[in-house]
C-alpha positions as CSV (number, residue, x, y, z in Angstrom):
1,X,-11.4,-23.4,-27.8
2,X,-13.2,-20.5,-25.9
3,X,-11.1,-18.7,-23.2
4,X,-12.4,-19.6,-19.7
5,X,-15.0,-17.0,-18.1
6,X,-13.0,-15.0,-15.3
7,X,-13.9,-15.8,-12.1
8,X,-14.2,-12.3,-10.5
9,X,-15.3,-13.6,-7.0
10,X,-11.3,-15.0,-6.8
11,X,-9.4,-12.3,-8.5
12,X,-11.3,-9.7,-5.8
13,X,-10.3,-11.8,-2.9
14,X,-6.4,-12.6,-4.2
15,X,-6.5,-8.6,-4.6
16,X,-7.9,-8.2,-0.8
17,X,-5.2,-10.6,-0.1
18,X,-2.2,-8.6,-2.0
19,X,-4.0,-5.6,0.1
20,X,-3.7,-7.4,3.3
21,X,-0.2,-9.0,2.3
22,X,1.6,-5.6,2.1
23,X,-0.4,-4.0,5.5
24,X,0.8,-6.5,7.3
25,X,5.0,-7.2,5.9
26,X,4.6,-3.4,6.6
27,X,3.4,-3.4,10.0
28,X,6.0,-5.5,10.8
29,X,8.6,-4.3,9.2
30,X,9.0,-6.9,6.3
31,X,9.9,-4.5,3.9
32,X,11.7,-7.2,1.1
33,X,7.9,-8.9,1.5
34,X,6.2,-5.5,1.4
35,X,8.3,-4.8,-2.5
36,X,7.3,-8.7,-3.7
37,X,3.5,-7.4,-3.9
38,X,4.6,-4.7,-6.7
39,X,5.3,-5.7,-10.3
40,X,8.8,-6.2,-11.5
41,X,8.2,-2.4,-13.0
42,X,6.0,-1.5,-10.3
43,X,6.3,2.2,-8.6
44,X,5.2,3.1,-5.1
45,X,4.7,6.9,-4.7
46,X,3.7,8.7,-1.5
47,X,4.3,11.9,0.3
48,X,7.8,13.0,-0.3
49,X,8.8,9.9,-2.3
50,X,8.2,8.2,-5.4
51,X,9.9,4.4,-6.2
52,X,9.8,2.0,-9.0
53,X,10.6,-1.6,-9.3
54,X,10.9,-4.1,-6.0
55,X,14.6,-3.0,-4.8
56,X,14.1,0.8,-5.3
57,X,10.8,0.3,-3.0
58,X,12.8,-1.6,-0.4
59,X,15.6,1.6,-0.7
60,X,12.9,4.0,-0.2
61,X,11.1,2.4,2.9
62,X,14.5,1.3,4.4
63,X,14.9,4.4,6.3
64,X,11.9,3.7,8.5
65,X,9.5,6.7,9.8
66,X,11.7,9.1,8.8
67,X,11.2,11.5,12.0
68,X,13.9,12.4,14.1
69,X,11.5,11.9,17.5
70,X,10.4,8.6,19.1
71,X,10.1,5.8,16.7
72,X,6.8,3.8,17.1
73,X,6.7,0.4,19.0
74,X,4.4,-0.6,16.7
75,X,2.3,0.2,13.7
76,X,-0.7,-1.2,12.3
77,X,-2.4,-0.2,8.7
78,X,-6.2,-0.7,9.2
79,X,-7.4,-0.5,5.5
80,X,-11.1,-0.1,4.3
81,X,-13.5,-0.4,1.8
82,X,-11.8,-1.9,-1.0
83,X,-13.4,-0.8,-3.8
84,X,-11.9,-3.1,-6.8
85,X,-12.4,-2.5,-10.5
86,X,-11.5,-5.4,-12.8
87,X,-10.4,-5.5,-16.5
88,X,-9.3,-8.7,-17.3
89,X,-5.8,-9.0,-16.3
90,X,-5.3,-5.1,-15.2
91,X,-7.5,-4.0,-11.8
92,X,-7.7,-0.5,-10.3
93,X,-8.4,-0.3,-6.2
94,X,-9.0,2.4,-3.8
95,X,-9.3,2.1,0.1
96,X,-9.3,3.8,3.0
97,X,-6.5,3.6,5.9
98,X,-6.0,4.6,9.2
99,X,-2.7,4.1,10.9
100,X,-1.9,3.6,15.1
101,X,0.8,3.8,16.4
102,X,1.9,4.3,20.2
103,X,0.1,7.6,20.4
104,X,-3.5,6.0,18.8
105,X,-4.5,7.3,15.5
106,X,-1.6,8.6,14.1
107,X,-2.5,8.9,10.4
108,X,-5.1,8.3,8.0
109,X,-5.5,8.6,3.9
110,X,-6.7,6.7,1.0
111,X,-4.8,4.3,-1.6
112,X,-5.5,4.6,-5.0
113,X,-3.9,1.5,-7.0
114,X,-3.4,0.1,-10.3
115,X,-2.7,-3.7,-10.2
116,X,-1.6,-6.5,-12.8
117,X,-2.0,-9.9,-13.0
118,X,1.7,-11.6,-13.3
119,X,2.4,-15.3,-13.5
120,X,3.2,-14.6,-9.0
121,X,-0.6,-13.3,-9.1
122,X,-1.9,-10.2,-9.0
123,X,0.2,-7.0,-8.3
124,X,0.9,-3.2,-7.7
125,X,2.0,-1.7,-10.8
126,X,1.1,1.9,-9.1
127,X,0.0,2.7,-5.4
128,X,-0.4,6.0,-4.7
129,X,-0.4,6.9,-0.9
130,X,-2.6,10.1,-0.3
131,X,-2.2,11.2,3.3
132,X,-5.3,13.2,4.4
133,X,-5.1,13.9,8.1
134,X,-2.0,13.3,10.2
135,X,-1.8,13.9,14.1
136,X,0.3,16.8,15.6
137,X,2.0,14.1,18.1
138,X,2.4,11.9,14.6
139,X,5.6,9.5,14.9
140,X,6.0,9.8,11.5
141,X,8.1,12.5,9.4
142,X,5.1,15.3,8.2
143,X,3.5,14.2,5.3
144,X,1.5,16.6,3.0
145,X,-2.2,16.4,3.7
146,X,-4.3,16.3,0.9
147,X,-6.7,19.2,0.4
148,X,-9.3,18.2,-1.7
């Protein structure tokens, strides 16, 4: 019996929704939520940090912004752009995001990411956080900017 033809119109919008899924558990601060969209083996690296597998991710983010100043009210991830690659059961994404925060734009960068398709769906199995412009008033530890 032939395989099924993939249906690429709904693996692009369950990856948009694993996107969307980890913006907003982040936002609010979900963190156990934000590690479920990553792959049992799945590593989240970004400026200072690198984590692999759901309870080392939720170790890493645990400590919040990390800057010894005002902590943020609140934070909302504005990602755009999605551009989504598909191989079969292995996808590669990269967005935009801008970040607010009490002072207004607070950060911005891009996401490159590799996903998987597990028997939970589609997840990260590598997103890699590239901060390329961060405000002087930022409410967030200092990140290394991107240069190139």
């Amino acid at each position: 019996m032939a395989e099924p033809a993939p249906n690429v119109a709904a693996d692009r919008d369950a990856i948009r929704d694993l996107l969307a899924r980890y913006t907003y558990n982040g936002d609010r601060g979900r963190i156990e939520a934000l590690s479920a969209c990553f792959a049992d083996d799945g590593t989240l690296e970004y400026p200072g940090n690198r984590a692999s597998g759901p309870a080392a991710i939720v170790a890493a983010l645990a400590g919040g912004s990390g800057t010894p100043g005002p902590k943020p009210s609140f934070v909302r991830h504005h990602i755009t752009n999605p551009l989504i690659e598909l191989d079969g059961d292995r996808a590669t994404a990269r967005s935009y995001f801008a970040v607010h925060t009490d002072i207004g734009l607070d950060h911005s960068g891009t996401y490159s990411d590799t996903l998987v398709r597990t028997p939970h769906g589609w997840r990260f199995a590598h997103r890699l956080v590239r901060v390329d412009w961060q405000s002087a008033q930022s409410l967030f530890r200092p990140m290394a900017t991107r240069k190139e």
